[in-house]
C-alpha positions as CSV (number, residue, x, y, z in Angstrom):
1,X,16.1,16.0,-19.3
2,X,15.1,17.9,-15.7
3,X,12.3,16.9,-14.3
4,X,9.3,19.6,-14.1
5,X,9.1,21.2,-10.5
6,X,5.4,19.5,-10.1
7,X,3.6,19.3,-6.5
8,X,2.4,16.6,-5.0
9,X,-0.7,15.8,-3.3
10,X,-0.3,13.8,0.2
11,X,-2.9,11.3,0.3
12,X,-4.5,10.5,3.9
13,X,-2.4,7.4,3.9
14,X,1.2,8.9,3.8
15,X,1.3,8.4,-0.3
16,X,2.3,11.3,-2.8
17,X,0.3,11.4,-5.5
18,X,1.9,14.2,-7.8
19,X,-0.9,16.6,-9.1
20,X,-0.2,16.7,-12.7
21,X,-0.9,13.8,-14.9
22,X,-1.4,12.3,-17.8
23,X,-4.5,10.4,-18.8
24,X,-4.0,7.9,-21.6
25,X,-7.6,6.2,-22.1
26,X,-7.6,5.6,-25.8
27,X,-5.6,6.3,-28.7
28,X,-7.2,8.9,-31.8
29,X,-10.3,6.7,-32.9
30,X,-9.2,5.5,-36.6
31,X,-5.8,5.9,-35.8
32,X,-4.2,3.3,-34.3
33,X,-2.8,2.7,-30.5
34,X,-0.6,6.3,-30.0
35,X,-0.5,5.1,-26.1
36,X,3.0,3.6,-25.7
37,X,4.2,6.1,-27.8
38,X,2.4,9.0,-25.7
39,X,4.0,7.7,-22.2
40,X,7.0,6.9,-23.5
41,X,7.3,10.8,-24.5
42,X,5.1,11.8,-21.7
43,X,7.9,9.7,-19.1
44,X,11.1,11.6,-21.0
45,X,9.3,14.8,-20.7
46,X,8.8,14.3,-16.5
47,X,5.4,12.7,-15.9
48,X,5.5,10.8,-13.0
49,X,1.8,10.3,-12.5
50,X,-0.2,7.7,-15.2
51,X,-3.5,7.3,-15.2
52,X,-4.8,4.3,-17.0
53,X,-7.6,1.7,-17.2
54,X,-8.7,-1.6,-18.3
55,X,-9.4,-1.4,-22.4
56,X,-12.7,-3.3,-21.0
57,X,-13.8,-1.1,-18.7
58,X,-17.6,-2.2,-18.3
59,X,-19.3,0.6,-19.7
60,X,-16.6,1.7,-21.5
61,X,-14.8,-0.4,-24.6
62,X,-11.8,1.1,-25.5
63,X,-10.4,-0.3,-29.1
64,X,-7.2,0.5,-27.7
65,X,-5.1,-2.4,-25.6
66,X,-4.4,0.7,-23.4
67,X,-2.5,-1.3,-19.7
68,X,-0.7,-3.1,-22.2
69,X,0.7,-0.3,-24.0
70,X,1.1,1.2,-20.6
71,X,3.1,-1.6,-19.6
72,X,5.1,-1.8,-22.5
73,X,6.0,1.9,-22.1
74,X,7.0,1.2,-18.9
75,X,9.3,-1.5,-19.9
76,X,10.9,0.3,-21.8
77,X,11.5,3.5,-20.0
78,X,14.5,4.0,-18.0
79,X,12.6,6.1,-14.9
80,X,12.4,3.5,-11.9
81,X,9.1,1.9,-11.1
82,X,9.3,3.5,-7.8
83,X,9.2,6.7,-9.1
84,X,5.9,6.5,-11.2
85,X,2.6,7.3,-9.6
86,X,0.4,4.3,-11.3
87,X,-3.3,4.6,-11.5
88,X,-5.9,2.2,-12.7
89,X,-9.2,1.1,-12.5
90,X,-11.7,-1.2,-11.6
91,X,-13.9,-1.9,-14.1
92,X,-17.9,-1.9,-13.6
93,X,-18.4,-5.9,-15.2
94,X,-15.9,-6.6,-12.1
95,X,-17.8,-5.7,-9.4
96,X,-17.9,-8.9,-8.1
97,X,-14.6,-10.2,-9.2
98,X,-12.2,-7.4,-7.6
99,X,-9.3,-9.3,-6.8
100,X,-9.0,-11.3,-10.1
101,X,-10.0,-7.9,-11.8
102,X,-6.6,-6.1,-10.3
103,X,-4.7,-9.1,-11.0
104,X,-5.4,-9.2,-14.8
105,X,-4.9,-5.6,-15.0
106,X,-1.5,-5.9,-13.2
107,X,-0.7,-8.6,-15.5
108,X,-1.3,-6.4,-18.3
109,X,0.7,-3.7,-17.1
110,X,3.9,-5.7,-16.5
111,X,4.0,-4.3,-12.4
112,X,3.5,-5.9,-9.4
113,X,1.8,-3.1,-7.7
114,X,-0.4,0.3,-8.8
115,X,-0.1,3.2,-6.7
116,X,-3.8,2.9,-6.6
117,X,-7.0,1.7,-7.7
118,X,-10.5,3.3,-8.2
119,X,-13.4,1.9,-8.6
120,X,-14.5,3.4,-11.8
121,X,-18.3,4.3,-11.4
122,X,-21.1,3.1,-8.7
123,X,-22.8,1.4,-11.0
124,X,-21.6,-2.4,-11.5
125,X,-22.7,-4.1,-14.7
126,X,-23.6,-7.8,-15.1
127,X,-20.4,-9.4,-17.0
128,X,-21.7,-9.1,-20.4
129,X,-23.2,-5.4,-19.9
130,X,-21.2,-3.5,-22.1
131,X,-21.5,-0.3,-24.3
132,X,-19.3,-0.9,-27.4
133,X,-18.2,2.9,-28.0
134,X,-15.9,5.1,-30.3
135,X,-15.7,8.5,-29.6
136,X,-16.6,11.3,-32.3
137,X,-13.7,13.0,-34.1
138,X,-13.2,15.9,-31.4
139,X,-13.5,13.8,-29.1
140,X,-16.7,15.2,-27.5
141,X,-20.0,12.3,-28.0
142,X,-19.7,9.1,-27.4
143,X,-21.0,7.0,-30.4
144,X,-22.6,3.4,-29.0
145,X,-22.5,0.6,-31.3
146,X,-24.5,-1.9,-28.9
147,X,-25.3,-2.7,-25.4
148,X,-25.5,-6.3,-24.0
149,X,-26.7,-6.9,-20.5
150,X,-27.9,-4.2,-17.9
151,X,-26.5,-2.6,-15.2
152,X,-27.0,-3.5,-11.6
153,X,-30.1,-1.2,-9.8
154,X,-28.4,0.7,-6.5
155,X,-29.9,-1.9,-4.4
156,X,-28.7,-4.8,-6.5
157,X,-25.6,-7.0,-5.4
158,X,-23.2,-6.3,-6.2
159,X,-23.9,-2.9,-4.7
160,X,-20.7,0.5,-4.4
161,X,-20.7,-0.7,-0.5
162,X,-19.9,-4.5,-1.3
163,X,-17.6,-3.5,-3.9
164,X,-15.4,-0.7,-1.4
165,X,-15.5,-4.2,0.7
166,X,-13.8,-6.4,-1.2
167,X,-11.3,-3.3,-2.1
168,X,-10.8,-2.7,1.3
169,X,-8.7,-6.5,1.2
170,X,-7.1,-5.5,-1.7
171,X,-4.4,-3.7,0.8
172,X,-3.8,-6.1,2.4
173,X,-2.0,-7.8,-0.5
174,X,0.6,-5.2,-1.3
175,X,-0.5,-5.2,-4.9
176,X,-2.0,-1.4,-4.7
177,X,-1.0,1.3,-2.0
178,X,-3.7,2.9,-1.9
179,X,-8.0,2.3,-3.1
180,X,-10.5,5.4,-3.9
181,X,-13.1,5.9,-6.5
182,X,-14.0,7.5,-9.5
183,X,-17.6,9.5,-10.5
184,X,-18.4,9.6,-7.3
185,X,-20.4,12.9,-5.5
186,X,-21.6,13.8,-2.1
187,X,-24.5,11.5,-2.1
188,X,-22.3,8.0,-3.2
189,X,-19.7,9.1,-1.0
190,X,-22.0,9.7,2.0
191,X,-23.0,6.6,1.6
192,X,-19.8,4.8,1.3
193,X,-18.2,6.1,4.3
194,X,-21.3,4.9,6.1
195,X,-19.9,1.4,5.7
196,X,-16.4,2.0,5.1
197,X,-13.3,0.4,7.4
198,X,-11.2,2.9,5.0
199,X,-11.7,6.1,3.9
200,X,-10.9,6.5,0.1
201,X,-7.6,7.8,-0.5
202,X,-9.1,9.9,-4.0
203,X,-12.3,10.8,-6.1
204,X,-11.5,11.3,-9.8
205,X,-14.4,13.2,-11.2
206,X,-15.3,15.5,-14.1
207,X,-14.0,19.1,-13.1
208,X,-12.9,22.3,-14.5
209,X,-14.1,25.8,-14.3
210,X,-17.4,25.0,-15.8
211,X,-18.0,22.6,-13.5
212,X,-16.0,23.7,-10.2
213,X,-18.1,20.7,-8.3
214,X,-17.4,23.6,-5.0
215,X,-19.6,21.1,-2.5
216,X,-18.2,17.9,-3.6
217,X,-14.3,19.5,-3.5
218,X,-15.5,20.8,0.1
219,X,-16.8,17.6,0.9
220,X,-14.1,15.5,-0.3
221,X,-11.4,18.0,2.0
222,X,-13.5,17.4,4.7
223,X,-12.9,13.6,4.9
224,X,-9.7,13.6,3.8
225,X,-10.1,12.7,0.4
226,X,-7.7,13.8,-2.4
227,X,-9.9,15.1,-5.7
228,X,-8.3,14.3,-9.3
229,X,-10.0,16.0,-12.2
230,X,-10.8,14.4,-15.6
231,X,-11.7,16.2,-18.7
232,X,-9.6,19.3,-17.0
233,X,-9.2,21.3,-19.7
234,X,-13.3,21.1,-20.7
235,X,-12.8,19.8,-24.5
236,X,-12.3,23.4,-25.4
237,X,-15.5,24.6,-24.6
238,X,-14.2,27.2,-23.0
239,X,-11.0,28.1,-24.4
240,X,-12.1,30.9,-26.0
241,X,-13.1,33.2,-22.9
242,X,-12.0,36.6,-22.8
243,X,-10.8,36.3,-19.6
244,X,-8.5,33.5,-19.9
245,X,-7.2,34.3,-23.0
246,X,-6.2,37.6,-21.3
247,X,-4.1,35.7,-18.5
248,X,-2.6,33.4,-21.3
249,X,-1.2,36.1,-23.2
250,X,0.0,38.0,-20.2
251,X,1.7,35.0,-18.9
252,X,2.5,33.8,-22.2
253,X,1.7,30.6,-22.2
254,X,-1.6,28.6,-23.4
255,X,-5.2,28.6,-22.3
256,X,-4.8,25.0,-21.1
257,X,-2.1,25.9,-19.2
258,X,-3.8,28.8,-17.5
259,X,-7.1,26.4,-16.5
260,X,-4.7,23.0,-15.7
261,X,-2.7,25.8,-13.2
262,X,-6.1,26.2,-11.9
263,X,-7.1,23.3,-11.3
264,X,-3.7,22.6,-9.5
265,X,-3.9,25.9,-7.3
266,X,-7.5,25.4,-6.2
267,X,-5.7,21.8,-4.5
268,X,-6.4,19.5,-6.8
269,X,-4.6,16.8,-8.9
270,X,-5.0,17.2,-13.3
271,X,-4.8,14.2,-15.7
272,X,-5.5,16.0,-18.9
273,X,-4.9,13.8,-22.2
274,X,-3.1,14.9,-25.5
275,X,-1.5,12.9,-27.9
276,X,0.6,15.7,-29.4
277,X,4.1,16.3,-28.0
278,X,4.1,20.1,-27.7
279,X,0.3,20.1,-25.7
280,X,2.4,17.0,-23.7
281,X,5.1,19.4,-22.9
282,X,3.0,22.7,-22.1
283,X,0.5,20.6,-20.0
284,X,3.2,19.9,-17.3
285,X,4.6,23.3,-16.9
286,X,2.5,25.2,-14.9
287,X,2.2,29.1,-14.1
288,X,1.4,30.6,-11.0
289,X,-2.2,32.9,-10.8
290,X,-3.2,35.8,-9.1
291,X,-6.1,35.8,-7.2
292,X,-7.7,38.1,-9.6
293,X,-6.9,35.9,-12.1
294,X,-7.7,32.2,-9.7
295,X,-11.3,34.7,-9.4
296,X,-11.7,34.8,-13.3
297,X,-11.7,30.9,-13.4
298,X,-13.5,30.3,-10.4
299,X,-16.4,32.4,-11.4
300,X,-16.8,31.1,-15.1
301,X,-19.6,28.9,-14.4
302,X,-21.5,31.1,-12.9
303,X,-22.2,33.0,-16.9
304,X,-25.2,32.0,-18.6
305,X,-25.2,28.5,-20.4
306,X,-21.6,27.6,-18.8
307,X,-22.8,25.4,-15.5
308,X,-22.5,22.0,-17.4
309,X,-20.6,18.7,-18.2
310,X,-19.1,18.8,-21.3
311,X,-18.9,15.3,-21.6
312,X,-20.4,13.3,-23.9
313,X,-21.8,10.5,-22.0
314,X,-25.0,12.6,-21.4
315,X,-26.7,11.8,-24.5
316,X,-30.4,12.9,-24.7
317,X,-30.9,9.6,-25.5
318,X,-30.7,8.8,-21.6
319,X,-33.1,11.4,-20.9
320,X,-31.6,12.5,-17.4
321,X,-29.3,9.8,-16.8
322,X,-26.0,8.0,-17.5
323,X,-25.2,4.3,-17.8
324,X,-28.4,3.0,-16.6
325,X,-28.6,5.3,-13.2
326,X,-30.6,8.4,-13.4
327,X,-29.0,11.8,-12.2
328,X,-30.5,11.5,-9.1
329,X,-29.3,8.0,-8.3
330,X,-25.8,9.0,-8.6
331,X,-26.1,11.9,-6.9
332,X,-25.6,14.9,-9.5
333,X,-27.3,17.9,-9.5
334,X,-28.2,18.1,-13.2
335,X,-31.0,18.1,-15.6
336,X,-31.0,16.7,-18.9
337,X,-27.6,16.9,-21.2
338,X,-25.5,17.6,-18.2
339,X,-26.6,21.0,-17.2
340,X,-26.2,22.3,-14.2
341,X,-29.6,24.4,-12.7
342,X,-28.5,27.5,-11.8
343,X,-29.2,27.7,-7.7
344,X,-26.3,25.3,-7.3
345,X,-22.9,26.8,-7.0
């Protein structure tokens, strides 16, 4: 099968990092593990880019085995190692055990290298802090069954700073090419690169065109940081505009393939996550926009009732916060439930 014509993103280190991905944290909840099965498909179809994480990833339980089934895909695939654009993540219990975290996720996956490693939030949790979670049926709350432990305060050791340290050595052992960060915004950043020998080579965060995240994408060119979206295709929340409907059917092709060619154009890298083969195969075949139609995306947010996160760890439960940090301690310009005020572009 030909490989899709996909760009790449060059990181500030001299890696490519090709800007469509596919994002295989958990399986359908009730369903089984689907994630071997989804790379193997997602590798014939011309993926080259996997994003992954451990199935204990601090705040996050997945009930799936997830680098496993990674790894087992892998195995069993006949595209060379050297070819696949591995990422995975550093979970928040690890925060003070980096190296032995990477190793146990490399052991996992079956590789003796990723392509690179993020730390997955700020926030570290004490070893036993963890939120047991399932996700809802589409895929939109997250439903905690418990929480054991607490997360670390910003001033707390292990703090985002002594973590980026002990990543920082990580390259030195040829067992990732490259270190970055996830869930990060101006503020952590800022921060960070107060006290970093290395710049990080990407930021994964929430974005799509109801929440562009302009000054953190700005920011992030600025310093050389490469920006990978999660959640790219906004859970369907915004499928149904007018406007991008009208560009799907005139290019015929899908609504997520209009808002994933978005996301590419605007210069930044897409890991959206589907389990079903034809979604697999539209996601990775992208369409080339106008810039009328790059203007109808790019100005979506700025409707009534669209500036917001549309995922569902901002549960009104945390009453302005998320995983034990409040908005304003990780930096993001929201108010309760994920909304974005409206004086922020």
């Amino acid at each position: 099968m030909a490989v899709p014509d996909i760009p790449c993103l060059k990181l500030h280190n001299g890696e490519s990092m090709p800007a469509v991905g596919v994002g295989c944290w958990m399986g359908r909840v009730g369903e089984g593990d689907h994630v071997k099965t989804m790379i193997k498909h997602a590798l014939e179809l011309g993926y080259r880019h996997i994003d992954t994480v451990r199935e204990h990833s601090g705040i996050l339980v997945s009930k799936n085995r997830n680098e496993k089934s990674v790894g087992e895909a892998l195995c069993e695939s006949n595209v060379p190692r050297k070819d696949i654009f591995i990422t995975t993540k550093l979970a928040s219990e690890d925060h003070g055990r980096v190296s032995d975290a990477l190793d146990l996720s490399l052991g996992k996956l079956g590789i003796e290298y990723v392509d690179l490693y993020l730390m997955h939030w700020p926030q570290a949790f004490q070893e036993t802090g963890r939120c047991l979670c399932s996700l809802t049926s589409n895929f939109s709350i997250f439903n905690f069954s418990s929480v054991q432990g607490e997360p670390f305060t910003p001033e707390e050791s292990p703090t985002f700073v002594e973590t980026w340290k002990s990543m920082e050595k990580l390259l030195l052992s040829g067992k990732t090419r490259s270190i970055g960060v996830s869930n990060f915004s101006v503020k952590t950043l800022t921060a960070l690169l107060q006290n970093a020998q290395v710049i990080p080579a990407a930021n994964q965060v929430e974005m799509h065109p109801c929440l562009p995240q302009n000054s953190l994408l700005s920011f992030c060119r600025m310093h050389g940081i490469a920006v990978t979206a999660y959640s790219p295709i906004g859970k369907h929340k915004f499928a149904t505009d007018p406007g991008i409907i009208k560009i799907a059917r005139t290019k015929a092709v899908t609504e997520a393939q209009v808002i994933l060619s978005w996301g590419v154009q605007r210069g930044t890298a897409v890991i959206p996550k589907t389990e079903h083969g034809d979604r697999l195969k539209q996601n990775i075949q992208l369409v080339h926009l106008t810039t009328e139609e790059m203007g109808v995306l790019n100005n979506l947010h700025m409707q009534p009732g669209m500036h917001r996160s549309v995922c569902g760890f901002h549960s009104t439960e945390y009453r302005g916060s998320c995983f034990g940090w409040t908005y304003e301690q990780l930096g993001w310009d929201m108010v309760l439930g994920g909304i974005v005020p409206d004086h922020t572009v």
